[in-house]
Structure formats: structure tokens, C-alpha cells
N, C-alpha and C positions, 0 to 999 in steps of 0.2 A: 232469439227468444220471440214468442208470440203472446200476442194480448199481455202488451206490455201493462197497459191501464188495470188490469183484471190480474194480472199478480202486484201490483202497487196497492192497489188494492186490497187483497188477499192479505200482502205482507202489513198492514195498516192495521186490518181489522184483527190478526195475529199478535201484534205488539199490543195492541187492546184487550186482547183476551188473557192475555197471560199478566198484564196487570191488573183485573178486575179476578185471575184464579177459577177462569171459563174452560174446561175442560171439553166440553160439549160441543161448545161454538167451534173450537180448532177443529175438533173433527168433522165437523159442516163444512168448515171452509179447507178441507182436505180433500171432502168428498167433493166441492166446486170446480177445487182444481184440477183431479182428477178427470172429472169429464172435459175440461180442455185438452189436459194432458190425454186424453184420448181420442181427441180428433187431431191434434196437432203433431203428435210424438214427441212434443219438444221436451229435450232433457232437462231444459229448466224446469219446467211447469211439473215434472214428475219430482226432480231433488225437492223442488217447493211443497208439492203434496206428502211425500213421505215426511219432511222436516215439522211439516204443522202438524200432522199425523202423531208422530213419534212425541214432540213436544206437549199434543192432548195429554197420552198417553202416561207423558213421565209426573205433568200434574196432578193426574189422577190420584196417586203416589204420595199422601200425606208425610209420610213416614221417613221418606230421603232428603223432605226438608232439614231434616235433625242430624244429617249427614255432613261431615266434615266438607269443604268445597261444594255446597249448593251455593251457598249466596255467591260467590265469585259466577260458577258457572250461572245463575240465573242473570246476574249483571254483566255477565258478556253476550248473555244470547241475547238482550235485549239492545245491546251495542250491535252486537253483528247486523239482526233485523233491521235499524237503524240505519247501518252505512247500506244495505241493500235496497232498501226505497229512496235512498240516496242516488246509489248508482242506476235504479231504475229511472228516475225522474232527470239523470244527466243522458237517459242513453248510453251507458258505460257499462254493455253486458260483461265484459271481462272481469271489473270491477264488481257485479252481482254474481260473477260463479268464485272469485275468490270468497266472498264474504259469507256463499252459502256453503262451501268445502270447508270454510272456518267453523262454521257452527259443528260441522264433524270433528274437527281436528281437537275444539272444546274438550269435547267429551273421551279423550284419550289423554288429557291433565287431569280427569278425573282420579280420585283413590277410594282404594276398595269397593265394598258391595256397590256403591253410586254409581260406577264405572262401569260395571258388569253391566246391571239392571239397567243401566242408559245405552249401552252396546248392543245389548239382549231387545230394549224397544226398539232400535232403529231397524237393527236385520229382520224383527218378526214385522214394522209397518212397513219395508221394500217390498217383504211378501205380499201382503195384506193392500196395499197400493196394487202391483201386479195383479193379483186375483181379479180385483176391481176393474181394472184397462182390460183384463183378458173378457171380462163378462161383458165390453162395452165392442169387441168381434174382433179387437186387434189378434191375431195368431201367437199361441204360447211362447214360441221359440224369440220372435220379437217383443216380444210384453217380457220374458226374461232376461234379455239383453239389455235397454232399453235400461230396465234397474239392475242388473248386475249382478243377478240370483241364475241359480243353475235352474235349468229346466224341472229337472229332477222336484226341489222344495216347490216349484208355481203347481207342478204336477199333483204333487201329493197334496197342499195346500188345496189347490182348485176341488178336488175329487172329497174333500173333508167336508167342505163347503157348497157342493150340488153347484157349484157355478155353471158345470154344464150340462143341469137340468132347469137355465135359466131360458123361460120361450123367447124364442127368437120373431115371435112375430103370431099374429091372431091368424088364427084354422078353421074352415070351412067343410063343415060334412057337405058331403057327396050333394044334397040336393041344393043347397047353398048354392054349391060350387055352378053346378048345371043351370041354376037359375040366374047366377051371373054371367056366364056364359050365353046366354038366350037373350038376354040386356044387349050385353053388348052387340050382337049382331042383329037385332031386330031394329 
């Protein structure tokens, strides 16, 4: 794992957001971690973004509060997050990918519609993650690996989204160009 102090962080201000019912702020610090998780490819720093992501997301979601097993699952994710700044702060990466595969494995004690619609948010923010690492120049085939999505969804996602109508860089008409050009050799 990389930038250890910057997902301790991340996971700090996540356990804060979700007890103050900050929707907004997770998806900030999803997009944060994202752009680590795009220069570093670390698989941590991606479970991490998709998890805050997904978690924005399922807050958003007044409605599954009234759902049989939220409070359990709200009172484990906020355990899990817990022992993972734990294990951050010991240096015990093994111990921070168990605790973040838990916050997955949650959501499959989940019943009925809570279960779906929380299954249904994590696959659409892998995508939605990917999309993002792909716009930051990492190549599709690895920005799909990387999360665990077929080429195929980042493809069709990417192309819904003009992600590869994002500039890549500021353009110079012709006489621009020649005029810098003439800079530098004179």
C-alpha cells in the first residue's frame, strides 16, 4: 500500500462522514483517492475509493434506512472502518485488506431489496471508479483489471460519459506553434 498517512486519513474523514450522514464529502474523498489510486495503481487505494464511493452512494438512499438489517450493517461498517485505521496506523496491510474484503462480505448478510441495491451500488462505483483512473491516462484493459470489471462495462461506461473526449493537454494553432518554435532557437 501506498500513502499510507493519505488513506488513514481518507478512512478518518469517511468514519466522520457517515456519522454526521455527509453524502457529498465521501464522494470528495473518493475522488481523492482516486487520483492516488491513479498514479500509484495500488489495489488498495482503488478498494478504498470504490468503498467510500459506494458508501456516499448507499447514504444517499433515505429509504433503506427502514430496511430490515441497515442498523446492523451500518454498525459494522463503521467497526470494519475502525479496525482498518487500525491496521493502518500498526502497518499491518494484510490486516487492512481483510477488514476492507469485510466491508464486502457485509453486504452479502444483507436481505432482500437492501442487498441488491447495496450489490447494485458497489458494481456501478467499480465502474464509475474505473471511468475515472481511465480519464487520469491509465490504459482501459488495465484500469479494468485493476477493479475487476470486464473491459467490455469500462468501454461502454467510458463512451456514455465522453471520457475520451476529455483534452489531454492545451493546443496551439499553427502560428502559436511557429512562434514558439522561433523562441526557442533564436
Amino acid at each position: 500500500m501506498q500513502e499510507k498517512e493519505n488513506i488513514s486519513r481518507i478512512l478518518e474523514e469517511t468514519k466522520d462522514s457517515i456519522t454526521k450522514d455527509d453524502p457529498s464529502k465521501l464522494k470528495e474523498l473518493s475522488n481523492q483517492t482516486i487520483n492516488t489510486a491513479s498514479r500509484t495503481h495500488d489495489p488498495d487505494n482503488i478498494a478504498i475509493a470504490v468503498i467510500v464511493y459506494s458508501i456516499g452512494k448507499i447514504l444517499e438512499r433515505k429509504e433503506y434506512r427502514e430496511y430490515p438489517g441497515w442498523r446492523e450493517f451500518h454498525k459494522s461498517l463503521i467497526s470494519c472502518i475502525d479496525h482498518s485505521i487500525n491496521a493502518i496506523n500498526k502497518n499491518n496491510e494484510d490486516d487492512l485488506r481483510v477488514h476492507l474484503e469485510l466491508i464486502r462480505k457485509k453486504i452479502n448478510k444483507l436481505s432482500g431489496n437492501l442487498k441488491i441495491y447495496i450489490q447494485d451500488v458497489f458494481r456501478k462505483a467499480s465502474i464509475n471508479k474505473a471511468s475515472k483512473i481511465y480519464e487520469h491516462g491509465i490504459s482501459m484493459e488495465k484500469t479494468a483489471k485493476l477493479l475487476g470489471i470486464s473491459l467490455w462495462e469500462l468501454a461502454n461506461y467510458s463512451g456514455q460519459t465522453n471520457v475520451s473526449n476529455v483534452p489531454l493537454g492545451k493546443t496551439y494553432d499553427v502560428k502559436s506553434r511557429i512562434k514558439l518554435v522561433m523562441e526557442m532557437f533564436s
